[in-house]
N, C-alpha and C positions, 0 to 999 in steps of 0.2 A: 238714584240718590238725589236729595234734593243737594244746590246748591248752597254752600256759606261763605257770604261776603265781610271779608278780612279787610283792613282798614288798618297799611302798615304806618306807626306815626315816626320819624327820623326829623328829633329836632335839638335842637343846640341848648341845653338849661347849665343857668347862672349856680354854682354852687348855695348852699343856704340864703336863693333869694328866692322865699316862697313864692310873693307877690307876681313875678314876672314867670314862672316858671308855673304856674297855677293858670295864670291868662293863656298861658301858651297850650298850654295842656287842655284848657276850658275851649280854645278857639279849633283845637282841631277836633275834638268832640260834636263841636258844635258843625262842622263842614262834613266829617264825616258820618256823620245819621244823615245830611242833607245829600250825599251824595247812594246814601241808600245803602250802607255798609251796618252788621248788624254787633260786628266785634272791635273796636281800635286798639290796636298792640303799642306799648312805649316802653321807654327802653328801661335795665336795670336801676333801681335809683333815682329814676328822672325825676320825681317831687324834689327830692334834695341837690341833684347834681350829685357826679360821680366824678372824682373820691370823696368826699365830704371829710373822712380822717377825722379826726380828732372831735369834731363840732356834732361826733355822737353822742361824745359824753358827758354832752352839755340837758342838761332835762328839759330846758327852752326848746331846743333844738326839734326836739322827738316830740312833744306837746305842738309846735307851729306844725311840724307834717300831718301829725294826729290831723289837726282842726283842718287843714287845706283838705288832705284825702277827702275826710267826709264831707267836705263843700262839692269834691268833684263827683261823690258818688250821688249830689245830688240830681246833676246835671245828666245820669246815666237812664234816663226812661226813655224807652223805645230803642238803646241800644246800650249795648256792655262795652266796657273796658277793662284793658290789665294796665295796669301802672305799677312801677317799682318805687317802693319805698320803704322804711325801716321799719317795723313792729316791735312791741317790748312781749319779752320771753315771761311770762307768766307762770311757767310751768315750774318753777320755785329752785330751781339748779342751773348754772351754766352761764354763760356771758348773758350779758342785760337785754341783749336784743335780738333778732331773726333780720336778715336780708330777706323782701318778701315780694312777692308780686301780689298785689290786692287784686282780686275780679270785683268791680263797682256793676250790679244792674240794679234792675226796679226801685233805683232812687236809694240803693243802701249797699254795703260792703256788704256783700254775698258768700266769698271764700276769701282764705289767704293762702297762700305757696311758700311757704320758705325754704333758702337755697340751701344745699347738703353739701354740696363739692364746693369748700370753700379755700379759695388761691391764696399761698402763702409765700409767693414766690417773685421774683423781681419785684415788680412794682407795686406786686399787691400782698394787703398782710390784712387781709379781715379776721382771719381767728383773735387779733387784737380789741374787735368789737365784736363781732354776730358767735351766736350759736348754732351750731350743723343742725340742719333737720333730720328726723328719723322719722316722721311719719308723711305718706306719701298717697295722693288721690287723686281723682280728676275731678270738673266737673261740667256741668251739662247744660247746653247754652243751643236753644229752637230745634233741641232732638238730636244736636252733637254731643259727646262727649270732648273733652279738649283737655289734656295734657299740657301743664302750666310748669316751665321750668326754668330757671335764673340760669343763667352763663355756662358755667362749667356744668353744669348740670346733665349736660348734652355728650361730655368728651366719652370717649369710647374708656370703660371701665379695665381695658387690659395696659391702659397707657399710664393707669394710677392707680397703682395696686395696694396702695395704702389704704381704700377706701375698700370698707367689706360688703357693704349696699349703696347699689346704683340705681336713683332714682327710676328711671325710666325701666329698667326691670322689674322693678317693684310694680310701678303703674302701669306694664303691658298687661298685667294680671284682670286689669279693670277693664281692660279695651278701649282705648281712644281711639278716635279716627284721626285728630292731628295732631301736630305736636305744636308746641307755642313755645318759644326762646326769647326772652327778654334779658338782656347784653350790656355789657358794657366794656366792651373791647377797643384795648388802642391800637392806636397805628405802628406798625412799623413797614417797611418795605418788602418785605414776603406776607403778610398775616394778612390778606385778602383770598391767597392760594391755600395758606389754611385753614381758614373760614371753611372754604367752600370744601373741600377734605372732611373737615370734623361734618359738614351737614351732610353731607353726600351717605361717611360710612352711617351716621344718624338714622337714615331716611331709610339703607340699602336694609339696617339691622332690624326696626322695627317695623320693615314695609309701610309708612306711614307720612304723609306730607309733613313738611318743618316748615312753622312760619320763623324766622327769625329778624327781629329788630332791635339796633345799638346806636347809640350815641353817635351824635355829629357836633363836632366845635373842639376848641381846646381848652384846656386847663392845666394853667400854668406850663408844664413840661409833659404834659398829657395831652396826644391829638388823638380826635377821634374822628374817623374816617368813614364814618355811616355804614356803606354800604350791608344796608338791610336787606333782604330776601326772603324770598318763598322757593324751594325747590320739591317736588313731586317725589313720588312716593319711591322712585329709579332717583332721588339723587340730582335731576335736572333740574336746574337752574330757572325757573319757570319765568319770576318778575325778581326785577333788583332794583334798588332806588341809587339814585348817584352818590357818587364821594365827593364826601365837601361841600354837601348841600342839606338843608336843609325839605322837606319833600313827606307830601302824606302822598299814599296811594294806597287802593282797593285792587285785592285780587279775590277772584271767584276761585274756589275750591269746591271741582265737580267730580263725578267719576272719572274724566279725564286725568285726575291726578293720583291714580292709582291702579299698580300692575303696571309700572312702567320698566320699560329696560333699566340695567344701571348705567349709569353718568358714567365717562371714565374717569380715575383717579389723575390728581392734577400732579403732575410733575414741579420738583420745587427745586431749582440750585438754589443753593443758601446762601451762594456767594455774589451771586446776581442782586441789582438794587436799580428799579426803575428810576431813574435819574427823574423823570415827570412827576410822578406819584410823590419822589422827595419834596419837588419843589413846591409845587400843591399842598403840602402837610405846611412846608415851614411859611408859609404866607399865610395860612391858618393860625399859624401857631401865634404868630408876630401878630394878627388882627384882634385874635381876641386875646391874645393879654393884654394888649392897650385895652380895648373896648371895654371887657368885664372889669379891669381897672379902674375906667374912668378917664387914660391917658389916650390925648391926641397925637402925638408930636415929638419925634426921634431926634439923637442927633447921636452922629457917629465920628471917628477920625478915619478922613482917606489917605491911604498913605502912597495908591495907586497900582498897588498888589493885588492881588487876584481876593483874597477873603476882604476887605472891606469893599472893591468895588460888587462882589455877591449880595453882600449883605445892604448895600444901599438901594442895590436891585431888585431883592426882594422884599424890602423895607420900605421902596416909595410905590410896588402894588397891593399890600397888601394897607396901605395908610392912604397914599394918594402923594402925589409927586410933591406937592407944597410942604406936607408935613413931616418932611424927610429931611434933613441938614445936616450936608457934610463940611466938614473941616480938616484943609490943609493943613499939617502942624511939621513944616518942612525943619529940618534941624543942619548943622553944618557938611553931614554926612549927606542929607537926600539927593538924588542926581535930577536933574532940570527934569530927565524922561515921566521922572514916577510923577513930579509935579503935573509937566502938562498932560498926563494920562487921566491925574485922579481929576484936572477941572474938564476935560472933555469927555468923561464919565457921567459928573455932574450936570453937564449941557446935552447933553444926549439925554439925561430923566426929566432936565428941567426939575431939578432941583435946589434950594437955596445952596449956596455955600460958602464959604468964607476959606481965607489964605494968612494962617496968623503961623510967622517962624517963630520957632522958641530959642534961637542962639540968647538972645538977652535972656531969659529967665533961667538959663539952663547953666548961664556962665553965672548968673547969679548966684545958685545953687554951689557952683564951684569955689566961687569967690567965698561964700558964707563956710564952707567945707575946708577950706588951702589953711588953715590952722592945722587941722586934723590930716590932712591928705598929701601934706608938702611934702613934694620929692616923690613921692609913690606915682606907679607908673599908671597910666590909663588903662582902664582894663573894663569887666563885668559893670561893677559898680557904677560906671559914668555911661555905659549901657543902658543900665536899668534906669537911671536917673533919669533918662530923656524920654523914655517911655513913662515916667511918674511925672515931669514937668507936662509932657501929654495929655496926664489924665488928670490933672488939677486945673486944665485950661477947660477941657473938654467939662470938666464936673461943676467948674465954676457957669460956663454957658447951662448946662441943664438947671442949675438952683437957679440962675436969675430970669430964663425965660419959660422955665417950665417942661423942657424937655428930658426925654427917658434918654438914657447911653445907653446905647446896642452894643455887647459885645461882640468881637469878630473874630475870635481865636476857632480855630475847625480843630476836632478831633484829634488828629495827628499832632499837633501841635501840645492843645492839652496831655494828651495820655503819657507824651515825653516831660511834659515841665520846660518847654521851650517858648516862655512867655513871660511877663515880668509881673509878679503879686503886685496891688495894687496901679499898674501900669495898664496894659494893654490889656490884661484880665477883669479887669472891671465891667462895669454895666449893669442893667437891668434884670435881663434877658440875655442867655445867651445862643445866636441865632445859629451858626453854623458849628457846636460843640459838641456835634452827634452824627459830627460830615468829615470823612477821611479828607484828607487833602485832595486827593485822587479825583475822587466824589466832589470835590469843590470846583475842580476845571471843568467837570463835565458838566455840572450846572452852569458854569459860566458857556459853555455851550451852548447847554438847551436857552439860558435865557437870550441868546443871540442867535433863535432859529430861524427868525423873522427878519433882524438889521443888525446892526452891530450901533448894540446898548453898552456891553463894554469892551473898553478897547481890546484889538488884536494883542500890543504890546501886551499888556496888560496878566493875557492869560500866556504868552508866547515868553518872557521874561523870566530867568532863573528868580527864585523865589528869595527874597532878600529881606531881612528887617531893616535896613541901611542903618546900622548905629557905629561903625566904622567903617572904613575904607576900607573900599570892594569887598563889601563883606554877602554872603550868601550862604542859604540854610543850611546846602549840602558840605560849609564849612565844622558845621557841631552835629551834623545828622545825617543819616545814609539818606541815600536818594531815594523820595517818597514810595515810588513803585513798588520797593523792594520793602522800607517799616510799614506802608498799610497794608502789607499783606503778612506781614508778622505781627503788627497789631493786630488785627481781625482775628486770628488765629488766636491769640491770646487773651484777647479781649471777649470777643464774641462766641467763638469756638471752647474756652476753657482747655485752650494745651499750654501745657507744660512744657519746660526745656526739652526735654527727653522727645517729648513726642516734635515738637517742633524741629529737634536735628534729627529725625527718623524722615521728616518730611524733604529735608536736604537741603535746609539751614544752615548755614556757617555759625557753628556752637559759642564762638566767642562775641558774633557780631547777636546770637539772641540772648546772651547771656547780658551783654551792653545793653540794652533794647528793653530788655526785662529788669535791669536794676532801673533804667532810669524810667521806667512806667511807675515802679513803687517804689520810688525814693521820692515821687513827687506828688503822692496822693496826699500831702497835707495842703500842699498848693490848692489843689482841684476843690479841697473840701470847702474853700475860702470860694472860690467860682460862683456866679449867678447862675440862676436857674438853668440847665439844657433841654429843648426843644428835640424829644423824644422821636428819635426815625428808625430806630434800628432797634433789633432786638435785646440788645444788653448797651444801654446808655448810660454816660459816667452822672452823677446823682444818686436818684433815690433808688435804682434800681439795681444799682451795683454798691456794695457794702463791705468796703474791704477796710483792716486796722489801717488807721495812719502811722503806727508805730509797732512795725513787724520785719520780718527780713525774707519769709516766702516766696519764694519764686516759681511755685509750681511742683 
């Protein structure tokens, strides 16, 4: 058999920025002919950036990929590529357009692929734009045949039985010798051991090598985590390119990648979350929403609790220690500790910060209120108000020097409504609103595997908002241990009451747990963006009424 040199491309593109995503596209083209590779594989959509959403239905939109494509497929003599990008559906019925993978050779679009298995589920809703394909082929590239398939295209047909033709059955008929996947898969903390799962049974099914390549970078609440591959015709893992990088490489496909054993299947607890692989996403995540923004320069409130010293942590590596600014915003409740925790937080990043109390502004607010408020006892209300004097200091610093607010509310937090609308929920971005509380101390771990970046107290201290005296979380909430594992359950798992006290729940404390998850989802709807880790994250990917009574 002769040899074919495959040329995996894993790179990072700007949503609707032809210009930059064209160069990029043109520059690895141009390294890999140079490196002697005869095929370059990129990922699903990469002309446009993936999700592109809505900027399909714009005819600009589909007209600039038009003209880019065929600029790229000029660039294609003496070696082929597949590129993902949008085509309009022709064929007189059905959505406007195809999800496609172009083959560019001898200087012109040669075939198109468009995808059949198209995701209509958490994050993704392309039935909204594309049209499923039904017609299916290969084609032939220096006396290979090569099997061209988008994303889902690949999943094993007994796992989506809604679908009555599965590409790659269709096209065993033809004989390919390999298969080609072009992706656009996000991250969450298991979907790396599923990857390689879907390619394995892939490769086992049709005896046949998978090249597969996906997206690297984030978008908005979308991380993508590269890790593109080639695994042999047994399912093994042959060449992988890293996560969270950007990275071309060439792999030779010889007879050696065929008639191999199988690979064994990878074993997945669902309950497991590589605390690394998190931390690694959300410093992604935080990089390039500044970046593709245009934003330099953070600024957050420390209040010297374990979620805003995280989040200035991962916010002055993924910026740079200068462009990170926290701010003390002590109140009459704060205790000296949490002060001098969040400025030796600060001095350990070597990060700007500043110490401005709000008792004058907050008694201000009182003052302006004691018409309305005289005689009524302290309570919620003057609560929340110091957390809103918070975020009017903080908002007024971002308009005058230019900085983004990082939200720092974590999961746990969010999913109860144990957070003040327009107060502490505010920001940009929200960095850690797809992180159990749980999950937050152990980050604070892993980020002090090396020194202690934040303080012991810090992560060692009963978790407190301080807006009264002695006051602490486990005052309005069960102890973390015990709700993130009834959220997760609830959240991520989709159980119900019933099956949660099957599992050996105390029926009134999930019953508690669970009104105040959906009693508070108008709060959340109001939240910034979350920075997507886990497999069902509150946003785009979870869709429930704000105005329902449902519990399961």
């Amino acid at each position: 058999m002769i040899p074919m040199k495959i040329a995996l491309a894993q790179y990072n593109f700007v949503i609707g920025d032809f210009e930059h995503n064209t160069n990029v596209i043109r520059l690895a083209i141009k390294n890999a002919k140079s490196a002697g590779a005869e095929l370059v594989v990129f990922a699903e959509l990469a002309l446009t950036g993936y999700p592109p959403r809505d900027f399909l239905e714009f005819d600009d939109f589909i007209q600039k990929s038009e003209v880019a494509m065929h600029s790229l497929a000029a660039e294609c003599e003496g070696i082929a590529a597949i590129i993902g990008g949008p085509t309009r559906n022709l064929t007189g019925g059905g959505k406007p357009l195809f999800n496609s993978a172009w083959f560019l050779s001898n200087g012109k679009v040669t075939k198109l692929f468009h995808k059949s298995l198209l995701p209509n589920y958490d994050v993704f809703d392309e039935y909204r734009y594309f049209e499923p394909a039904i017609d299916f082929d290969v084609v032939e590239l220096n006396g290979k045949k090569l099997a061209v398939t988008v994303c889902e295209d690949i999943w094993n047909v007994d796992e989506i039985p809604m679908y009555k033709r599965f590409p790659l059955d269709e096209v065993k008929t033809l004989n390919p010798e390999i298969i080609i996947n072009i992706s656009a898969s996000p991250f969450h903390y298991n979907q790396g051991k599923l990857r390689r799962n879907v390619l394995r049974e892939t490769a086992l099914k049709y005896g046949l090598p998978v090249i597969y390549v996906n997206h690297v970078g984030a978008q908005t609440e979308l991380i993508f985590d590269g890790d593109s591959m080639a695994c042999d015709s047994g399912g093994n893992i042959r060449e992988s390119l890293p996560l969270f990088t950007e990275a071309l490489k060439i792999v030779e496909i010889d007879q050696s990648w065929y008639n191999n054993n199988p690979a064994a299947a990878i074993e997945i607890d669902e309950e497991s979350r590589d605390i690394a692989l998190i931390h690694d996403a959300l410093v992604m995540g935080i990089r390039d929403y500044f970046g593709k923004m245009g934003f330099k320069k953070a600024i957050l409130g420390l209040s010297g609790g374990i979620d805003s010293a995280v989040t200035l942590a991962l916010a002055a590596e993924a910026l740079g220690h200068q462009n990170v600014r926290g701010v003390m915003l002590p109140s009459g409740f704060s205790s000296q500790h949490s002060i001098d925790d969040a400025v030796a937080l600060a001095e350990n990043l070597d990060c700007p910060h500043d110490l401005i109390p709000i008792a004058e502004a907050f008694k201000a607010f009182e003052n302006t209120l004691d018409p309305l408020f005289n005689g009524l006892p302290f309570g919620l209300t003057e609560e929340n108000l110091q957390a809103r004097t918070r975020a009017v200091i903080l908002m007024a610093m971002s308009n005058k020097f230019g900085y983004i607010l990082l939200n720092t509310s974590n999961k746990s937090e969010a999913a109860v409504g144990y957070g003040t609308l327009y107060g502490d929920m505010c920001g940009g971005i929200s960095v850690l609103g797809d992180v159990y509380k749980t999950d937050v101390f152990r980050l604070a771990r892993y980020i002090n595997r090396d020194r202690e970046i934040i303080p012991v107290n810090s992560i060692t201290k009963p978790p407190s908002a301080e807006l009264r005296p002695d006051q602490k979380d486990s005052d309005s909430l069960p102890e973390y241990d015990l709700l993130d594992k009834i959220l997760f359950q609830y959240i991520e798992k989709r159980k119900g009451p019933r099956e949660l006290e099957a599992m050996g729940y105390n029926g009134e404390l999930v019953k508690r747990v669970l009104n105040m998850v959906n009693s508070n989802e108008w709060k959340r709807y109001q939240t910034p963006p979350i920075l997507r880790v886990s497999p069902k994250a509150f946003g785009m990917g979870r869709r429930v009424p704000i105005v329902g009574k449902y519990i399961g």
